[in-house]
C-alpha positions in Angstrom: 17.7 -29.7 17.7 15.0 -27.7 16.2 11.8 -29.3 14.2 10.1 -27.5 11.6 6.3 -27.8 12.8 5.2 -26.6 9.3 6.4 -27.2 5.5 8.1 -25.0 3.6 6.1 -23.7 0.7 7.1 -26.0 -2.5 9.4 -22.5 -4.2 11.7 -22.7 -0.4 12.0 -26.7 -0.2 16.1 -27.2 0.4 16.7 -23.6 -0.4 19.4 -22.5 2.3 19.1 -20.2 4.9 21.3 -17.4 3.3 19.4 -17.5 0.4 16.0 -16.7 2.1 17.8 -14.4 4.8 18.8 -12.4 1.4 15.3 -12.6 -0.2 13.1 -12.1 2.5 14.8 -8.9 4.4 13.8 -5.6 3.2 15.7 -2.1 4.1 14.5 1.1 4.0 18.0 2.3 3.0 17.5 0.2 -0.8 14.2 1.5 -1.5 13.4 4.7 -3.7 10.4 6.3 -3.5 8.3 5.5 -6.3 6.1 8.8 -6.9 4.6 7.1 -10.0 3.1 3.6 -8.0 -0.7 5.0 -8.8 -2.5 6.3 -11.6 -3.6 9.5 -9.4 -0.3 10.6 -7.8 -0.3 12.2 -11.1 -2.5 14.8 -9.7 -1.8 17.9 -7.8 -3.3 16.6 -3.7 -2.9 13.0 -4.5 1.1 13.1 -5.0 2.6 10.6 -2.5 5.7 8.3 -3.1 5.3 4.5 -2.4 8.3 2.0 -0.6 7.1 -1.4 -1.6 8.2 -3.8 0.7 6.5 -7.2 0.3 4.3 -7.6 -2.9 3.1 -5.5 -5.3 0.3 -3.9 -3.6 -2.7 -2.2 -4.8 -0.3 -0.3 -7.7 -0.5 -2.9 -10.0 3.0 -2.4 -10.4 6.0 -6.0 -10.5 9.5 -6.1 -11.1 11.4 -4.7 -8.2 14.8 -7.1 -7.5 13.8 -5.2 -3.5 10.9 -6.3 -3.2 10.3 -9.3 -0.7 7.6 -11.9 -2.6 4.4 -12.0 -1.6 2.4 -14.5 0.0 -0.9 -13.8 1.2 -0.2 -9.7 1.6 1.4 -6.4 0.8 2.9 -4.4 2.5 4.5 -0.9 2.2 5.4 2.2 2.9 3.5 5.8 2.4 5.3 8.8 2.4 2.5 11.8 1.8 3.2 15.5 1.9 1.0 18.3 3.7 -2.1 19.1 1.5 -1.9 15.5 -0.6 -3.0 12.3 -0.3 -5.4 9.9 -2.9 -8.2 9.4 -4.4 -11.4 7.7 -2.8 -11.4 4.0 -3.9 -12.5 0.4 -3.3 -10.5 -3.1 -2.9 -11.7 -6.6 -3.2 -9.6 -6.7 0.0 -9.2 -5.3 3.6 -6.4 -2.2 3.6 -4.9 -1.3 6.2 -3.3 2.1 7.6 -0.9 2.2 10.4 0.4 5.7 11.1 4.5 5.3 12.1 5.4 9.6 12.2 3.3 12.2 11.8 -0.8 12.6 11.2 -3.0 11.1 8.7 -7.0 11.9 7.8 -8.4 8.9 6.8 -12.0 9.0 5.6 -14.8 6.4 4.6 -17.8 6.9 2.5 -21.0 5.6 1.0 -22.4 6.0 -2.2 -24.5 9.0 -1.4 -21.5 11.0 -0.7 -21.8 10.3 3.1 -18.4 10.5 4.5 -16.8 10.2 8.1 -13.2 11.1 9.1 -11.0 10.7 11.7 -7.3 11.3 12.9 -4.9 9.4 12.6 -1.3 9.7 15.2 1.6 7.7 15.2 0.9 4.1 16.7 -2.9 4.2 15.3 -4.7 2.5 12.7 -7.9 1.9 10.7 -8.5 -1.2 8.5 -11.0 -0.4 5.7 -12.8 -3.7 4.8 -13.3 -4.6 1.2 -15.5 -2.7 -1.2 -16.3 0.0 1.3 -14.9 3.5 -0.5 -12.3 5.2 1.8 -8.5 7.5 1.5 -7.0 9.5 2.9 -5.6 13.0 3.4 -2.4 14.9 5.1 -3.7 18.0 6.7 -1.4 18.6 9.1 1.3 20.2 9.1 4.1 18.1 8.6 5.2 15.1 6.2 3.3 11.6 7.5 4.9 8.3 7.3 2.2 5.1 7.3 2.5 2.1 6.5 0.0 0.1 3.8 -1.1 -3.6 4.1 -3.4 -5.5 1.4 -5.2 -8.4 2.4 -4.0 -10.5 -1.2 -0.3 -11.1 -2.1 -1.1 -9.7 -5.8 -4.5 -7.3 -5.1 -6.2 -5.7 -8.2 -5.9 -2.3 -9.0 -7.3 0.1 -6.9 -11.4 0.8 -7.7 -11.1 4.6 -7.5 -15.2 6.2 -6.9 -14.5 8.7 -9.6 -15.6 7.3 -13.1 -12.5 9.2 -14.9 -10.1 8.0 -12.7 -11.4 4.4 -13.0 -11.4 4.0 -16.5 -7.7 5.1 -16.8 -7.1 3.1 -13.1 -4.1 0.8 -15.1 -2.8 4.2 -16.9 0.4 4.2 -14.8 1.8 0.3 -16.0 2.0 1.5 -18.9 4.9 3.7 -18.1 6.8 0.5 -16.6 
């Protein structure tokens, strides 16, 4: 016989095992790309589609039957064309990047307008701590696949650097 070394959370007390089997499994196959999850994939070189798989992540954005309830993060998945990618911003949280296919620039910067990049392959990674600007870029050649975690299970909206961008940062819930 097995014993449960922890409690369920209060929400999964006596729920059965089918039931959180079907809640808690996501599949690429039932996702759609959201190409609307941020304010500045509005722009021409920050158009990117989102497949949210736990939580709502740093979108803002609730609602999806598919999407696997968040605890204490988010996680999902980036799908960015050559020559796109976002807009340099801030969360009160770590984010992290983990390259799956393809190559991803991810940058950080400072106020001063300091700013470092690397590479990033498949099977790499860079975890941007909270409040220190960063984003990143596709300049390869091909499409890049990554996948996006937020240290919260409901983070705020991004913090984008640029002043018009921020002010119009919840913009895109409006739509939903």
């Amino acid at each position: 016989m097995s014993v449960a070394r922890h409690p369920r959370p209060k929400e999964l007390e006596g729920v059965p095992l089918e039931e959180i089997m079907k809640k808690y499994v996501g599949r690429f196959k039932d996702k759609k790309p959201d190409w609307t999850a941020f304010e500045d994939a509005k722009i021409e070189g920050f158009r990117r589609a989102q497949h949210r798989f736990i939580g709502a992540g740093g979108s803002g954005k609730h609602g999806d039957p598919t999407v696997i309830p968040a605890g204490n993060f988010t996680l999902s998945i980036m799908y960015v064309e050559p020559g796109q990618g976002n807009a340099a911003h801030t969360h009160e949280v770590e984010e992290c990047f983990f390259v799956l296919d393809g190559y991803l620039d991810v940058f950080v910067e400072d106020e001063s307008g300091k700013q470092l990049t690397t590479r990033l392959g498949p099977w790499e990674c860079v975890c941007c701590p909270a409040g220190v600007i960063h984003g990143y870029q596709n300049d390869s050649l091909g499409p890049v696949y990554f996948q996006v975690m937020l240290g919260r299970g409901q983070p705020e909206t991004m913090g984008y650097a640029d002043d018009e961008l921020f002010k119009r940062k919840d913009a895109h819930l409006k739509a939903v």
